[in-house]
C-alpha positions as CSV (number, residue, x, y, z in Angstrom):
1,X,-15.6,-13.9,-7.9
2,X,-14.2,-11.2,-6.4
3,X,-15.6,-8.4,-7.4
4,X,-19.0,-10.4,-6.6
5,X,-17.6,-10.2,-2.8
6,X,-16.3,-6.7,-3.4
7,X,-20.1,-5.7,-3.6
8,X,-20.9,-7.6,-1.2
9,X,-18.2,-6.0,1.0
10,X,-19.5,-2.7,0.4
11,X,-23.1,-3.2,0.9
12,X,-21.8,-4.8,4.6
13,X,-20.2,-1.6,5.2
14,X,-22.8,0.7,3.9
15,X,-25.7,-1.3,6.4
16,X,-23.3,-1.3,9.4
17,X,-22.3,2.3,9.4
18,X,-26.1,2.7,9.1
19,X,-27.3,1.0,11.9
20,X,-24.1,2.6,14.0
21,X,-25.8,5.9,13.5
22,X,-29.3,4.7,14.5
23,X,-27.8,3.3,17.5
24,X,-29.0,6.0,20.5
25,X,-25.8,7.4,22.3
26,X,-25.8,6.1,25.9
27,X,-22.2,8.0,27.1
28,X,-23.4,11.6,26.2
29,X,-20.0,12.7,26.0
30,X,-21.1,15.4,23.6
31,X,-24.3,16.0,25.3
32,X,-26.4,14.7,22.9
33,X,-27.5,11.6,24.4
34,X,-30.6,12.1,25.9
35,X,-34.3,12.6,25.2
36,X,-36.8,10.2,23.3
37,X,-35.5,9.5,20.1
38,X,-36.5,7.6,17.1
39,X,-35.6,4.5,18.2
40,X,-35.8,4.8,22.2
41,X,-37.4,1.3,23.3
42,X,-34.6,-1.2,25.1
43,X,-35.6,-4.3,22.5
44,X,-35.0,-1.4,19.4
45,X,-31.3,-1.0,21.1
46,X,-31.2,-5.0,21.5
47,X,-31.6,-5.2,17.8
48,X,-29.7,-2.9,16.6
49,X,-26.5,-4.1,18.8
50,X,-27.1,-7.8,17.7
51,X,-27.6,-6.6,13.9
52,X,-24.3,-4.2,14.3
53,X,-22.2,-7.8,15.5
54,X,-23.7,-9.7,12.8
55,X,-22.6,-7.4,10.5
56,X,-19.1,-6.7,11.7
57,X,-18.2,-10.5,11.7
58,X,-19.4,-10.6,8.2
59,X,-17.2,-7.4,7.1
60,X,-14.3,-9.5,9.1
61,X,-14.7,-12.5,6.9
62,X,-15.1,-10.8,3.9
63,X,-12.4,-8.7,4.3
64,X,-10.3,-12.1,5.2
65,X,-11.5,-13.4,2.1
66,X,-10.2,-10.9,0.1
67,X,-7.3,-10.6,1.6
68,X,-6.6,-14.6,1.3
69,X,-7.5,-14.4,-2.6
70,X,-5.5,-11.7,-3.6
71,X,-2.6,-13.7,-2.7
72,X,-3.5,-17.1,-4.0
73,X,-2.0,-16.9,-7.2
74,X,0.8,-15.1,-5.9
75,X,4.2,-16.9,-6.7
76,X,6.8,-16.6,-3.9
77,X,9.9,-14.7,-5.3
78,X,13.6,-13.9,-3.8
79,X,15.6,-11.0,-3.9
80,X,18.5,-13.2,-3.3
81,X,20.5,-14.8,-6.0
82,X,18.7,-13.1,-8.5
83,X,21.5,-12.0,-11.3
84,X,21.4,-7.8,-11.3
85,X,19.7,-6.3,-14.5
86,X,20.3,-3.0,-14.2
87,X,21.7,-0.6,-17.5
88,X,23.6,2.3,-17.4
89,X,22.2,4.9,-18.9
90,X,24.0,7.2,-21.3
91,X,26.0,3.5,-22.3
92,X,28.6,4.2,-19.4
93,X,30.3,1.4,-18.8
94,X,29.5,-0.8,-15.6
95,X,31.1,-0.9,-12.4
96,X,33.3,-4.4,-12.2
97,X,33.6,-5.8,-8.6
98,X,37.0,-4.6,-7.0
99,X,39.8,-6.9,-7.1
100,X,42.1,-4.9,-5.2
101,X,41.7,-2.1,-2.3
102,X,37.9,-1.1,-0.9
103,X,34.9,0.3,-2.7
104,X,36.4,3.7,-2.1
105,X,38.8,2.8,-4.7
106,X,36.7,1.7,-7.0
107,X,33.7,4.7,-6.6
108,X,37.3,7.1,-7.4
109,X,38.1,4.7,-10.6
110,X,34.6,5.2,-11.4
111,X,33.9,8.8,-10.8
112,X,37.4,9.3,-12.8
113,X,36.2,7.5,-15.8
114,X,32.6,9.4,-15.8
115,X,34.6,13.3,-15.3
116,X,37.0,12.1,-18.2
117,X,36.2,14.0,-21.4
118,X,35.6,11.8,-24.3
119,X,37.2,12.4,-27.4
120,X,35.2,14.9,-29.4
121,X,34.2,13.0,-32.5
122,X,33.6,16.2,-34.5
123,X,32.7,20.3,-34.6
124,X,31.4,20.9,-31.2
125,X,29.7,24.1,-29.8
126,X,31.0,26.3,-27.7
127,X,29.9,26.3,-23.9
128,X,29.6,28.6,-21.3
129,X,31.9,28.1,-17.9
């Protein structure tokens, strides 16, 4: 279904910008406006103007169309109450809620526990300092 009005969509567009550029230029802001033309009879420039509506309130409703059924199977979600699932990496342990003091506190406890060597569990190599 959608990509049925997907095409459709596209074809809309494809005819409209087509008969935009058929359209003659009445402002001449570039100074290209005048002269007989192709199309240079006042019921050509009728047509064209009615056709270019038509086809703008069809590439409206289309595009509300698509817009409408890309969220109808949408399910509403919240970010709040949602339990955090995040991991440390490395297998760091998690930072616990503060029980006492501020968050400074903690982010010190924390940063003190990550800048703490580990106990070397065998031959290491040396390293450069």
């Amino acid at each position: 279904m959608q990509t049925v009005v997907i095409v459709i969509h596209l074809m809309i567009v494809a005819v409209m910008i087509g008969a935009v550029l058929l359209q003659k230029s009445e402002g001449g802001g570039l100074g290209m406006g005048g002269g007989a033309g192709f199309m240079s009879s006042r019921g050509t420039a009728n047509l064209l103007s009615r056709t270019t509506a038509v086809l703008a309130a069809g590439f409206f409703l289309t595009s509300l169309f698509l817009s409408w059924y890309a969220g109808y199977n949408r399910a509403p979600t919240s970010i709040i109450g949602q339990p955090a699932s995040q991991t440390q990496p490395g297998g760091a342990n998690p930072i616990t809620a503060p029980t006492s003091g501020g968050i400074l506190d903690t982010l010190k406890k924390a940063d003190e526990q990550q800048q703490a060597p580990a106990a070397p569990s065998g031959p290491q190599v040396p390293r450069s300092q």
